[in-house]
N, C-alpha and C positions, 0 to 999 in steps of 0.2 A: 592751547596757544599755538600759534601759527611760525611758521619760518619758511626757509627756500627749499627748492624740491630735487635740487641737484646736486650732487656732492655733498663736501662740507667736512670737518673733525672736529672734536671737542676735547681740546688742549687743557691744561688743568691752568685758570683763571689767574692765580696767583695775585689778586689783587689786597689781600688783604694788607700789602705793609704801607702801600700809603692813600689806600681808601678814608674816605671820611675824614681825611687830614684840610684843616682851613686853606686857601690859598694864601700864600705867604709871596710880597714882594720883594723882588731882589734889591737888591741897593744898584745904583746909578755903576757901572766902569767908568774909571779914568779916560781910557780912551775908548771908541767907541768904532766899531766898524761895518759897516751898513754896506752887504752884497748888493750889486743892481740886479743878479737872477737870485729872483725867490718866488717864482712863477713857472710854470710850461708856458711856453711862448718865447716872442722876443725880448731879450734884456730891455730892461730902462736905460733912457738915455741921460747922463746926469745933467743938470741946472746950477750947480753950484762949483766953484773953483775954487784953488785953494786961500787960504788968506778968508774966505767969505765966511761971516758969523751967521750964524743958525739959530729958530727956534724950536721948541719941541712940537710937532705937528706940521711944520714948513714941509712943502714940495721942497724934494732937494733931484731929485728923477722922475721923468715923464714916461710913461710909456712907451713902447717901442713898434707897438701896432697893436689892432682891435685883439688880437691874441696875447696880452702882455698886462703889467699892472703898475699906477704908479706908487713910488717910496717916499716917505715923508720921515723928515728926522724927529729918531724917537730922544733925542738929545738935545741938549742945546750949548754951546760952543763955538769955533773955530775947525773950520776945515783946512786939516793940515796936507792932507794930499787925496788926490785919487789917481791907485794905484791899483796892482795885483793883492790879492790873499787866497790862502789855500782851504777849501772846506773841509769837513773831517774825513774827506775821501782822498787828501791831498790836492785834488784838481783847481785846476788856479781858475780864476773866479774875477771878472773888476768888482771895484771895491771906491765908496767913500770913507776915508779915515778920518771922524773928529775927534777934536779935544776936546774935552768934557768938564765946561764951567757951570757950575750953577743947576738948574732948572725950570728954566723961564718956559714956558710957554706962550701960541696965539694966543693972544686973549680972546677970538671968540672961541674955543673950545671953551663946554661945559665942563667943567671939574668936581663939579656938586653931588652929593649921592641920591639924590634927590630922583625917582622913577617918572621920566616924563612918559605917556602914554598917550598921547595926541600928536598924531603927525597929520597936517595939512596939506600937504604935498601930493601933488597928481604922478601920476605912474612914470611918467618920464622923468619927472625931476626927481624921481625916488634912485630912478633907475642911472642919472647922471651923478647925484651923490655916492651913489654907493662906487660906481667909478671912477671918482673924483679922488674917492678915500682908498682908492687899492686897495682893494678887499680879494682877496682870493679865499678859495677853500679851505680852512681849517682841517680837513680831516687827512690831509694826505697829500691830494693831488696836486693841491694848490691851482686849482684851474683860475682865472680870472670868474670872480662872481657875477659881472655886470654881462660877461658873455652867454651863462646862462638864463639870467633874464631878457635877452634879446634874441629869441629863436628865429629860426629861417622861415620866410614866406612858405605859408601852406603848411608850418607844423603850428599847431594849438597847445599850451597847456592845460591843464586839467585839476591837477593835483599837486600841491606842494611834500615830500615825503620829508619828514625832518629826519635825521639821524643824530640818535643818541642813543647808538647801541653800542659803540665802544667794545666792539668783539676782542681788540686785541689785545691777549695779556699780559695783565703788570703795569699796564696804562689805567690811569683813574681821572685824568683833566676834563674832558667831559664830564664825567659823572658830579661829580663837585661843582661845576660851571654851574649844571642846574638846578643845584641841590643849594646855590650860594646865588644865583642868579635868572632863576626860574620867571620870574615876572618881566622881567628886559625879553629875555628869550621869545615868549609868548607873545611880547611885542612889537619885538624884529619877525617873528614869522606874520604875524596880520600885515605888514608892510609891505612883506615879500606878497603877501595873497594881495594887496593892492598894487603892489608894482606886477605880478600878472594875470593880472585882470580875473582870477581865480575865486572860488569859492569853499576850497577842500582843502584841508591838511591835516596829515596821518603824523603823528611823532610814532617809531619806531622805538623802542626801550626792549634792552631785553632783562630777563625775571630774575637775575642777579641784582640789580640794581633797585627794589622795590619800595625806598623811600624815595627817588628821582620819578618814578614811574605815577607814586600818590601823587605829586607836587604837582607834577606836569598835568595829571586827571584832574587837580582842584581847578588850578589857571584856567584846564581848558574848558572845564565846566561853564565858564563863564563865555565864554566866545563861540559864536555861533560857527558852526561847518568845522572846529578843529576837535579831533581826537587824537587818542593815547591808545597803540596796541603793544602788548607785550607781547614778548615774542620768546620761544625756544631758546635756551645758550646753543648756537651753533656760527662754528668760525666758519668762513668769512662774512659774516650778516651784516657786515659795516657796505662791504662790496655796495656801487651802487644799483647795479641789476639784481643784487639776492636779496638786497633790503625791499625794492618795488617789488619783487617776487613775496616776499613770506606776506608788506604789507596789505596790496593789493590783489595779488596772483596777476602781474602782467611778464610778461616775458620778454625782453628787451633782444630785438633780433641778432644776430652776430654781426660783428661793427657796426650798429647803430647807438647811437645814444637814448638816453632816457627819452627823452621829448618824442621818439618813434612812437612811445605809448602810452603818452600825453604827462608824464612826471617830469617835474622839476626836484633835485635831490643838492639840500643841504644839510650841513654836519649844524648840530646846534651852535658851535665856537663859532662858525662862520655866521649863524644868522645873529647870536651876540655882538658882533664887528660891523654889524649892518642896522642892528640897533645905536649903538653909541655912533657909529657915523651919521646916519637921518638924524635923529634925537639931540644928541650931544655934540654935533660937529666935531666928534677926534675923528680924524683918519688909523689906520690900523699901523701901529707902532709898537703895540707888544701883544704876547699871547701866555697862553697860563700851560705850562708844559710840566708833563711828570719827571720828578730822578726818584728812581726806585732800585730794588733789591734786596735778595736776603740778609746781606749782610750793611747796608748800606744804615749810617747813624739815623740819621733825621730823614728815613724818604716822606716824600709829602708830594704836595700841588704847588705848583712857583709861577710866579708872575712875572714875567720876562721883559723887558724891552730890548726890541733885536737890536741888534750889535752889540751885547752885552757877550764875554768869553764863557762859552759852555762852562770852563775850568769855576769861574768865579761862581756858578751855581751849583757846581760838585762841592764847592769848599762851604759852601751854605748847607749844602746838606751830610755835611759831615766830613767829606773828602772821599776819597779813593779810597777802598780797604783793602787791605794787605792782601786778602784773599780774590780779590778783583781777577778773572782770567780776560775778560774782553769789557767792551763799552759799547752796547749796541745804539745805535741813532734810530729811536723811535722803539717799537714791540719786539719781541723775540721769532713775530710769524713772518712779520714783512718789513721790516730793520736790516740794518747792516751796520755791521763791527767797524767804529773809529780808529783810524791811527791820530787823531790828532782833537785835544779837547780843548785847546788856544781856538777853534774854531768861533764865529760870532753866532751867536740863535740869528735866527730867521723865522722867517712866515711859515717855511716847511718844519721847525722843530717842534716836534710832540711831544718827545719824551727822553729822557737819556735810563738805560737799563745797563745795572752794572752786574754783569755775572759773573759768578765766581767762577774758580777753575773748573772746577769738577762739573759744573751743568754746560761752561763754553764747549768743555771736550766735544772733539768730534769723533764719531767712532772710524773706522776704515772702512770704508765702501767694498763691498764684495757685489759678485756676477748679480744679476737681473737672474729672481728667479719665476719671472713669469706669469704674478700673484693677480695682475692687474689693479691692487688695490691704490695705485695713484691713477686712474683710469674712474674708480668708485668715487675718489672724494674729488675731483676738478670739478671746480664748482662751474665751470664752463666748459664741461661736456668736451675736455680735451684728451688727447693721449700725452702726459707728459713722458713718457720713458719713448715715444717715436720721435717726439720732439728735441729732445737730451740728444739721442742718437743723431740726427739730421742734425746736430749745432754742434757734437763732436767731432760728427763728417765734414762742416762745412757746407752742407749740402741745403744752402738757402733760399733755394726757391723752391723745394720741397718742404720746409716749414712753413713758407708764407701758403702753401697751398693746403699745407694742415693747422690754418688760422691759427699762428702763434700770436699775433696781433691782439687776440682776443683775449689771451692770458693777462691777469691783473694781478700778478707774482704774489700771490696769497702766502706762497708756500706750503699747501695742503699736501700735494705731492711728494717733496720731500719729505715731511713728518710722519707721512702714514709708508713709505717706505722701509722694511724689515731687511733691505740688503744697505740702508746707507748711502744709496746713490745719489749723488749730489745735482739732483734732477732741477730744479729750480735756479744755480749756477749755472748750468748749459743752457737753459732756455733764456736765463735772461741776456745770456751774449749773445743767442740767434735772435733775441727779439730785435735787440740795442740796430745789430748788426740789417737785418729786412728791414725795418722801419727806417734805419739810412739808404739803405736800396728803392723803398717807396718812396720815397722824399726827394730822393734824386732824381728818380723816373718822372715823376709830375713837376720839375721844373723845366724838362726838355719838351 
């Protein structure tokens, strides 16, 4: 079996407490509160004021540029204001706040369980729907989708790479998505191959997952140019340069994007939201996100509609346990600890991980002893312990010259570290930090 050829650790999976669990939906919140950033790019700009009644699927946010995505209410109500709210990082955020009557929906959204698997549509109207419905990436990034189907003059696609490797541990919503939604899936990827004009698509799976792996070999038995490779358990394999690596062996230059080497890369939940937007006319208003733990009652797969309060899906699945030390947002590799679970789901929530005290402990970071073994697992051929140092020094234009930009805070560095240095906290403040330095630079 194949994987990436640089770096990488093999974290112990932990997936067993809410694998193979059905997806289960949440019940409706009373009130409901819809971020306008749940994208990289620029915020939405809202369409709706308060007093104005809403349906479930309605534009209620427009985009904010070709880099941005728009918001459709996953509710239906009265908008009571748009105002501030705090993410689970505390950062204030705009916000549409509704009241939560009912649940009317468009009527043209399909609601039927019914698999349509005929899409008539030519590649640009494939490729305005899926913009239409703000759709972003599912896996993380949240990039706008419709921007990767629109590459720059003189780059070519090639290949569609699907991702349903779900490297990061204690996460299982992918794996379930296809294991409960395998045939939509396979028909959102032929669409994507028709909206880029493509002939080739690899699903990535890695060999922990080997009933999603069958599932996806049957469908794709059926459809001409798509394969199924399994792949190695090796973190970060979701990454999307190490996924095109293990599945093609292309090498993705340093800041360049996929399209450099002819890949387009979507997470399977993304190209699910691009099936029921073509097919089914929903726009993307909820997603299937894990709460897991060792101690937690009922972890499972949950079906969210954002702006639903994280808290109200914690109480679904049991509640907080006593033995709770942190609440990370999303995996244990590339997550970060909540102060706040009144927080609304969003397009970016994957997963909530409730760790007990004893795994949140951190130990005390002692001296650099020199090992280079966060040097061995960068999965992008970085120094993270020169890195750390240059963003403890401040000294930022000597990290941007040793491509901190490149880093996709995996967190391998920190984990394979034997002194505890908190090497992935430093770089992600020299990155935050250069990348507003870049930003600034290229407006003057």
């Amino acid at each position: 079996m194949k994987t990436f050829r640089i770096g990488g650790v093999h974290p112990h999976d932990n997936k067993k407490y809410s694998a193979h669990k059905r997806i289960t939906e949440v019940p409706l919140p009373k009130k409901a509160i819809i971020p306008l950033v749940q994208h990289i790019g620029a915020p939405a700009k809202p369409l709706v004021a308060k007093g104005d009644k809403v349906l479930v699927g309605q534009l209620i946010a427009e985009a904010g540029g070709f880099v941005s995505a728009n918001i459709h209410s996953p509710v239906s109500g009265t908008v009571n204001k748009i105002d501030v709210t705090k993410d689970a990082w505390g950062m204030a955020m705009p916000a549409i706040f509704i009241d939560v009557e009912g649940d009317e929906w468009l009527p043209e959204i399909d609601r039927t369980p019914v698999v349509n698997n005929l899409c008539k549509l030519e590649a640009k109207e494939i490729i305005d729907k899926v913009k239409a419905a703000g759709i972003v990436g599912l896996g993380g990034a949240c990039f706008p989708t419709h921007v990767k189907l629109m590459p720059p003059p003189g780059k070519t696609p090639e290949v569609l790479i699907v991702n349903g490797v779900e490297c990061e541990p204690y996460l299982t919503c992918d794996h379930q998505l296809m294991l409960e939604h395998g045939e939509e899936i396979m028909i959102g990827i032929q669409i994507l191959m028709k909206a880029l004009n493509i002939s080739k698509a690899v699903i990535g799976i890695e060999k922990n997952k080997p009933d999603a792996i069958e599932v996806m070999r049957n469908l794709a038995s059926r459809v001409l140019g798509v394969s199924v490779q399994p792949l190695n358990l090796r973190y970060p394999q979701g990454g999307e340069k190490q996924l095109i690596d293990a599945c093609i062996r292309r090498q993705v230059p340093s800041g360049a994007l996929p399209i450099e080497v002819g890949a387009v890369v979507d997470n399977v939940a993304t190209i699910y939201a691009v099936y029921e937007a073509v097919q089914k006319n929903k726009p993307l208003i909820s997603r299937v996100m894990t709460v897991t733990g060792k101690d937690v009652k009922n972890p499972g797969n949950y079906l969210v509609r954002f702006g639903t309060p994280l808290s109200d899906v914690l109480e679904l699945a049991g509640g907080v346990p006593e033995s709770t030390g942190k609440i990370i947002g999303g995996g244990p590799m590339m997550g970060r600890a909540m102060n706040n679970t009144d927080m609304p789901c969003n397009k970016r929530v994957s997963g909530a991980l409730l760790l007990t005290k004893d795994d949140s402990y951190r130990a005390e970071p002692e001296n650099c002893i020199r090992c280079a073994k966060c040097v061995s697992a960068c999965p992008m051929g970085l120094e993270p312990y020169l890195l750390s140092k240059y963003a403890s020094l401040e000294m930022w234009e000597d990290m941007e010259k040793h491509s901190v930009m490149d880093c996709i805070d995996c967190g391998c560095c920190q984990f394979t570290c034997p002194s505890n240095r908190p090497l992935l906290d430093y770089i992600r403040m020299g990155k935050a930090t250069v990348g507003g330095i870049i930003r600034a630079r290229a407006q003057k």
